[in-house]
Every structure is written in C-alpha cells, then in structure tokens.
N, CA, C and O of each residue as an XYZ file, in Angstrom:
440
protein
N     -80.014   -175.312    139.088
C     -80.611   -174.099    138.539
C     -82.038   -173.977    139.050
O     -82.701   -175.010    139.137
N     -82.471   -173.032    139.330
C     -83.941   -172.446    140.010
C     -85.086   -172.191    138.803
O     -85.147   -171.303    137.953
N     -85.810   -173.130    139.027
C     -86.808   -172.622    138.051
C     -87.935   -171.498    138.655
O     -87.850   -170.993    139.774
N     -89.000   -171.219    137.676
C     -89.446   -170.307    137.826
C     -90.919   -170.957    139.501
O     -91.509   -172.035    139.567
N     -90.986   -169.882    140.397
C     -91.217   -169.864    141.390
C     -92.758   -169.318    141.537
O     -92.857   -168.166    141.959
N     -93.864   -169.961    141.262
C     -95.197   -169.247    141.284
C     -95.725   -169.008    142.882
O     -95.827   -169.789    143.827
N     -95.944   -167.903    142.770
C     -96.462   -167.528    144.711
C     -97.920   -166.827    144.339
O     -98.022   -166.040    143.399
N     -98.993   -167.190    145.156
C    -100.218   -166.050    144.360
C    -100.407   -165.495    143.349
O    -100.953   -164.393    143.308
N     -99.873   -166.326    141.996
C     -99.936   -166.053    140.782
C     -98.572   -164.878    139.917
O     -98.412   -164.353    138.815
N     -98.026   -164.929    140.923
C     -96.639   -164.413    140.857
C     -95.578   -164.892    140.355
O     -95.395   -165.950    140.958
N     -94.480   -164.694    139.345
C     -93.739   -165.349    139.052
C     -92.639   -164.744    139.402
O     -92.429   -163.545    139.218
N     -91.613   -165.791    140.100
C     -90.252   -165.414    140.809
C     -89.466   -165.980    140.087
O     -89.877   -167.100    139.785
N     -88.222   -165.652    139.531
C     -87.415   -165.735    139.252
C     -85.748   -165.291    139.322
O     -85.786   -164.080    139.102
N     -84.811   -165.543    139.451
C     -83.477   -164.691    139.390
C     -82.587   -164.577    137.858
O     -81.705   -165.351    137.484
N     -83.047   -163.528    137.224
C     -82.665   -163.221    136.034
C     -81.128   -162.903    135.682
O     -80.661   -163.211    134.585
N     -80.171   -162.098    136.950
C     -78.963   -161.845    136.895
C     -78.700   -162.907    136.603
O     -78.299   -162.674    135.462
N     -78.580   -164.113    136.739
C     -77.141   -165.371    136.493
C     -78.444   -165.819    135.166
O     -79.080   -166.813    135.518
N     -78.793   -165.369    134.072
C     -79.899   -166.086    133.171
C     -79.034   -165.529    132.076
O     -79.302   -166.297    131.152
N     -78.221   -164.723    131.644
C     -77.119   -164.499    130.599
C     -76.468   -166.089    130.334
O     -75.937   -166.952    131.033
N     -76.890   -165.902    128.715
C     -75.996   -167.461    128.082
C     -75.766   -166.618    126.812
O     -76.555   -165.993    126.103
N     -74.114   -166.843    126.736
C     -73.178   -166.056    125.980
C     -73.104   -167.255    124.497
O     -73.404   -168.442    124.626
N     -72.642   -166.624    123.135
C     -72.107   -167.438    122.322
C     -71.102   -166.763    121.344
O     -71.120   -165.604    120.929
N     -70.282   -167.694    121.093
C     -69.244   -166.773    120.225
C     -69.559   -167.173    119.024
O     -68.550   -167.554    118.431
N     -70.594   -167.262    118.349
C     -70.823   -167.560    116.925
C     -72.241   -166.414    116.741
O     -72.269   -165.836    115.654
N     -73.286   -166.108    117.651
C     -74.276   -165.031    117.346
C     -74.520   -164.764    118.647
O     -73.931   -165.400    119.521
N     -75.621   -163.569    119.014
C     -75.988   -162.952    119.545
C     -77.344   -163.840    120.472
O     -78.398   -164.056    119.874
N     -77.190   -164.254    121.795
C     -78.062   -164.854    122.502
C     -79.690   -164.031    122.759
O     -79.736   -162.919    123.285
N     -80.940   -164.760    122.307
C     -82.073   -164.065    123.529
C     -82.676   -165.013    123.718
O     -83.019   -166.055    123.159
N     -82.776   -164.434    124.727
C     -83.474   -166.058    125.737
C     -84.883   -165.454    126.461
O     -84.692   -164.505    127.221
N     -86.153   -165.875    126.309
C     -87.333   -165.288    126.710
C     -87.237   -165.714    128.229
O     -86.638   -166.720    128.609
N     -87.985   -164.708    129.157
C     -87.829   -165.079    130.159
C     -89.169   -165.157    130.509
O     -89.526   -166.154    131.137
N     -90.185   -164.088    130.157
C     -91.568   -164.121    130.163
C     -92.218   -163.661    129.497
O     -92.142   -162.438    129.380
N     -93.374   -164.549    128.575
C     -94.203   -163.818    128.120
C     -95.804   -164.190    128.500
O     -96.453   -165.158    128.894
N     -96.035   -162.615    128.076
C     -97.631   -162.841    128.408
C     -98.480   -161.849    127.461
O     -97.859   -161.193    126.625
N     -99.469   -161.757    127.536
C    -100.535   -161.221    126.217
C    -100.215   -159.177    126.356
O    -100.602   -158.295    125.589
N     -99.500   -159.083    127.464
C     -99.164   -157.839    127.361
C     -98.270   -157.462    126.769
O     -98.358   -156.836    125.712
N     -97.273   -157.761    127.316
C     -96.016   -157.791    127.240
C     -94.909   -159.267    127.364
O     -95.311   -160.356    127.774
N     -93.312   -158.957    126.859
C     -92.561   -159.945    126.877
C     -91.277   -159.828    127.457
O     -90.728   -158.789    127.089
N     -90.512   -160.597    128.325
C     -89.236   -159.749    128.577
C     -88.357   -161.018    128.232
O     -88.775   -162.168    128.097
N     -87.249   -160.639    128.136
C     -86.439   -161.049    127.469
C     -85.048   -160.752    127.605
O     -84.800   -159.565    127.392
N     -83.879   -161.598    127.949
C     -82.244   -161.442    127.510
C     -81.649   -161.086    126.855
O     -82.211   -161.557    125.867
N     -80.919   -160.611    126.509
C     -79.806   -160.583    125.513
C     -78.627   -160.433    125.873
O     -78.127   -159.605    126.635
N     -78.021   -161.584    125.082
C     -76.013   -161.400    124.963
C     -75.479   -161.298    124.271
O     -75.797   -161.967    123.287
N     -74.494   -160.597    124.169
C     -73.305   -160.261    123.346
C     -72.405   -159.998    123.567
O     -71.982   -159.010    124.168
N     -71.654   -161.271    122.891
C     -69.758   -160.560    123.117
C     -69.073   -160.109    122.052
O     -69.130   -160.169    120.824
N     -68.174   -159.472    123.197
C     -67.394   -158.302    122.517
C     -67.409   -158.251    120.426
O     -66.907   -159.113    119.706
N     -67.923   -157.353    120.096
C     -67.795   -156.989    118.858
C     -69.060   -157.486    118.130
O     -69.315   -157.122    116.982
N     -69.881   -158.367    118.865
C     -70.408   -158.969    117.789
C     -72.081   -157.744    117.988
O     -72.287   -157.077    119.003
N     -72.857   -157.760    116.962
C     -73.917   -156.925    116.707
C     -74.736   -157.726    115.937
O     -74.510   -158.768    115.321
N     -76.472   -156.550    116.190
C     -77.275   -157.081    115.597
C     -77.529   -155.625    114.802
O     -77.780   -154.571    115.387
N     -77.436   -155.751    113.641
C     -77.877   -155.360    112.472
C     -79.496   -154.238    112.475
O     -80.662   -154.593    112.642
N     -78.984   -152.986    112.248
C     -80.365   -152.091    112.084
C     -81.209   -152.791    111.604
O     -80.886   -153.484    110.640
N     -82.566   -152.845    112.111
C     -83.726   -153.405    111.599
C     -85.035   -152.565    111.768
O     -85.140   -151.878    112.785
N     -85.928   -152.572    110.944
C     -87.340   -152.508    111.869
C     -88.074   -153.876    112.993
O     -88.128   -155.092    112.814
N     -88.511   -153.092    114.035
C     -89.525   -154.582    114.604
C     -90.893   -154.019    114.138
O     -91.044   -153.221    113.213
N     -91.733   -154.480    114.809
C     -93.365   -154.703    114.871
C     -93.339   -153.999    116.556
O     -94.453   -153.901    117.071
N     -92.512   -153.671    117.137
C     -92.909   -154.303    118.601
C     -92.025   -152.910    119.230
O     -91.013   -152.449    118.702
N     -92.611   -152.442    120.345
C     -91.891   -151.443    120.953
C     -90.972   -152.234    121.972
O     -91.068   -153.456    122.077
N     -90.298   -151.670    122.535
C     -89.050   -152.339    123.406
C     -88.812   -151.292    124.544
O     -89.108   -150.137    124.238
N     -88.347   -151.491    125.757
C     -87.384   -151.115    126.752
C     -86.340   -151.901    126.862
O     -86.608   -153.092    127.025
N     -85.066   -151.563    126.818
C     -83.871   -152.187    126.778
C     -83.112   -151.311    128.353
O     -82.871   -150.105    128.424
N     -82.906   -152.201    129.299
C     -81.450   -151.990    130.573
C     -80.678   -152.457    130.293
O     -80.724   -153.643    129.968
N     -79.490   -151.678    130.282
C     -78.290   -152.825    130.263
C     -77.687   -153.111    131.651
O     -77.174   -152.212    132.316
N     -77.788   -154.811    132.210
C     -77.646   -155.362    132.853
C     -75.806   -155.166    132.742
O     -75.399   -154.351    133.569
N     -75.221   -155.495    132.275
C     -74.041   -155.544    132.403
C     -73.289   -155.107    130.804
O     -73.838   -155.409    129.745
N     -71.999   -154.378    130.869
C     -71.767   -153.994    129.758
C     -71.257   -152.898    128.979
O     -70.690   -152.054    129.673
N     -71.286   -152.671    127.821
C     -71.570   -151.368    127.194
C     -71.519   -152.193    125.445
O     -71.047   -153.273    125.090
N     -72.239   -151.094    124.671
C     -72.726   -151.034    123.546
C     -73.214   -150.326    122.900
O     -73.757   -149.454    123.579
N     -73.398   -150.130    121.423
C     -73.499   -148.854    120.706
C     -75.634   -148.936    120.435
O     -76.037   -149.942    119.851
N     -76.306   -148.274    120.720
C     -77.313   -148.815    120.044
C     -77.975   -147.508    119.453
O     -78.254   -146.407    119.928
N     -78.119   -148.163    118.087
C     -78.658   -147.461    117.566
C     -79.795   -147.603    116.711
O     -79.989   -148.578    115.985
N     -80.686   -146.416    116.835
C     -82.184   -145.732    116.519
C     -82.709   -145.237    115.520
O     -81.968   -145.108    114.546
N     -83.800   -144.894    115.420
C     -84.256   -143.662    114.052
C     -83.278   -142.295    114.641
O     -82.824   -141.501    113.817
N     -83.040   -142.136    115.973
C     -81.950   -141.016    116.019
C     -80.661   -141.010    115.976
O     -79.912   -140.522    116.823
N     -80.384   -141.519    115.051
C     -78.905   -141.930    115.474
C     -78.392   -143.222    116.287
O     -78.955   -144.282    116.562
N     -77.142   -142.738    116.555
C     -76.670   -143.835    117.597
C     -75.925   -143.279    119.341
O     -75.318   -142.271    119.704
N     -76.159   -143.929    119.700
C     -75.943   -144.011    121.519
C     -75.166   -144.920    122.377
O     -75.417   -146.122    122.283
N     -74.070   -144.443    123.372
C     -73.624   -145.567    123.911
C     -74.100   -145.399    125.428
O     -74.028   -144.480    126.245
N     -74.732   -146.976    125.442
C     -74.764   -147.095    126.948
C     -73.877   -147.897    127.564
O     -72.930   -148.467    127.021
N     -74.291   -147.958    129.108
C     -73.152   -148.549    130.012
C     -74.045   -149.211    130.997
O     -75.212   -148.839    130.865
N     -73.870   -150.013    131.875
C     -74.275   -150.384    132.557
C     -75.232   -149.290    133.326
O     -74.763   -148.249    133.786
N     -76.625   -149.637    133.415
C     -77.528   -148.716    134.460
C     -77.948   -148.134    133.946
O     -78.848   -147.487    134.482
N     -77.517   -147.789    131.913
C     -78.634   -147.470    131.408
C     -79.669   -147.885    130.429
O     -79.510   -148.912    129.769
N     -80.885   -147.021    130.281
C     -81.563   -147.699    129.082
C     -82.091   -146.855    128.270
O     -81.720   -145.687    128.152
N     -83.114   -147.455    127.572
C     -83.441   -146.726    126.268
C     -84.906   -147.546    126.137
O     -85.083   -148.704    126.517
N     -86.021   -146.584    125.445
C     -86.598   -146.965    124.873
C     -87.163   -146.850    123.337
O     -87.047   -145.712    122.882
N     -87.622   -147.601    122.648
C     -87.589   -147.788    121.275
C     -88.999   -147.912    120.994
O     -89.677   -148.603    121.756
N     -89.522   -147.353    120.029
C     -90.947   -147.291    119.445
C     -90.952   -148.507    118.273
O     -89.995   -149.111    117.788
N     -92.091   -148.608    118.062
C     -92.772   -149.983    116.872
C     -92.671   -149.325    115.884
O     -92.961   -148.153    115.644
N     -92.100   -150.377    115.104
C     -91.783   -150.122    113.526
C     -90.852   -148.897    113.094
O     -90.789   -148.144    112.122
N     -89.949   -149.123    114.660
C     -88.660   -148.310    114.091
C     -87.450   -148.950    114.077
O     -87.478   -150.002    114.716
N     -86.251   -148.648    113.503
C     -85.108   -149.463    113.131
C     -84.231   -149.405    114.543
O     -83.956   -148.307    115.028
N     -83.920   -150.311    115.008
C     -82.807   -150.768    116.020
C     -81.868   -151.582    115.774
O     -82.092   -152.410    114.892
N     -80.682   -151.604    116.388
C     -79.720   -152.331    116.476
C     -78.959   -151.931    117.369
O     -79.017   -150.860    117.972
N     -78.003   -153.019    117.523
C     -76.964   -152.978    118.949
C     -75.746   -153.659    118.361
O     -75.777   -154.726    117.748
N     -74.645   -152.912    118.618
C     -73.178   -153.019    118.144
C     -72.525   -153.344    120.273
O     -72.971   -152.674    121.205
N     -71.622   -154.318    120.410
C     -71.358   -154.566    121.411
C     -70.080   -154.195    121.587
O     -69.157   -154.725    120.968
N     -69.910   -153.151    122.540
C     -68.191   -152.582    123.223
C     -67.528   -153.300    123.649
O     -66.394   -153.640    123.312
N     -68.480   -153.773    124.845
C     -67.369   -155.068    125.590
C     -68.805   -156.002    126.350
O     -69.693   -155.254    126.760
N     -68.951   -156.884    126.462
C     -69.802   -158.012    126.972
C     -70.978   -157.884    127.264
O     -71.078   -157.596    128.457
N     -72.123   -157.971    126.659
C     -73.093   -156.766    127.099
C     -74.540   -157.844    127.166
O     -74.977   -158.717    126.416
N     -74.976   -157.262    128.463
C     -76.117   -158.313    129.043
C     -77.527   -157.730    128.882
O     -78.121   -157.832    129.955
N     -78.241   -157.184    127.979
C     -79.726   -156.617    127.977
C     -80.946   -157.164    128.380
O     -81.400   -158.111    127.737
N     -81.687   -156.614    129.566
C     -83.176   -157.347    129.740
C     -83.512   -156.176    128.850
O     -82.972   -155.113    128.546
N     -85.044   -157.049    128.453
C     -85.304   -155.875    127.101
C     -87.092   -156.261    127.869
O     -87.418   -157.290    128.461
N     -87.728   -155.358    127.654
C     -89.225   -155.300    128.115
C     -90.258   -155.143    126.831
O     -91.077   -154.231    126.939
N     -90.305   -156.002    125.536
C     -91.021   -155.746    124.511
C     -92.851   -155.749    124.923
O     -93.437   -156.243    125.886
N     -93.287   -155.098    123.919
C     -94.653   -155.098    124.082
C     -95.093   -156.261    123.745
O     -94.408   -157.186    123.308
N     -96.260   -156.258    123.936
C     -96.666   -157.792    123.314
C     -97.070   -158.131    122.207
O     -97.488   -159.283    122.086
N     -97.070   -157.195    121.012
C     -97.480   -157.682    119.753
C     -97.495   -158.743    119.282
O     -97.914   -158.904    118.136
C-alpha cells in the first residue's frame, strides 16, 4: 500500500483504491486534514444509512462510486456516480445507500 507522498509540500496520494467497506456500519476514513479544511471517505453497503443529523461543519460530497439517497433541509436526492452535492453548517444530512456507495466528502474545517 502507498503511503502518502510529500513533493514541495504537496501531498500525493491515490484515494480511488482508499474505500474500506463494513457490513456492520458505515466506514469514514480521513484522508486529510488541515486548519482549512478536511477530506474524507465514506462507505456504504447496500442498504445501510446514516441517519438525518445536524453537523457544525459544511461539506462537499462526490460520489466516487455508487448511488444513494441523500438527504437535506430540502428534501431528499438521488445521486449516482459523478455526482455531488453540497451541504451548509448546521444543517441536517444524511445518506441512505442504493447500492455500494463510495463518497469523498470535502468538509470545512471547523
């Protein structure tokens, strides 16, 4: 496995093969953080979800691989692979999973 790759203060990494699945909860695995911002994994298989919540923290969510229901202060939305969404601080999110679903998520840094 490749760890992370510093070049001129640069960090390299290969995030596609960084999905780690579980059939008992919902995986996130940090990939980077820093005083700005944080990015971050997520997995889920089939059926399993995370529960409407509020965060503290705004988010960009891609879905890397997948599809899933996610839903917002507007309702709910299904994406598919290639798309995303973004989510404001201190609003309610959650994600219901269709079929295998791989999210880099781009949180702020709160």
């Amino acid at each position: 496995m490749k760890s992370i790759l510093v070049v001129n203060k640069m960090y390299i990494k290969n995030i596609v093969s960084k999905g780690k699945f579980s059939s008992e909860a919902p995986v996130k695995e940090d990939i980077l953080k820093s005083e700005k911002f944080n990015i971050v994994i997520v997995c889920l298989e089939k059926d399993q979800k995370i529960d409407p919540h509020p965060e503290p923290y705004a988010v960009f969510f891609f879905v890397m691989e997948g599809r899933g229901i996610f839903t917002g202060e507007n309702g709910k939305i299904e994406l598919n692979k290639g798309d995303s969404i973004f989510m404001g601080s201190d609003k309610i999110r959650g994600i219901t999973c269709i079929e295998k679903l791989t999210i880099l998520g781009v949180q702020d840094g709160h």
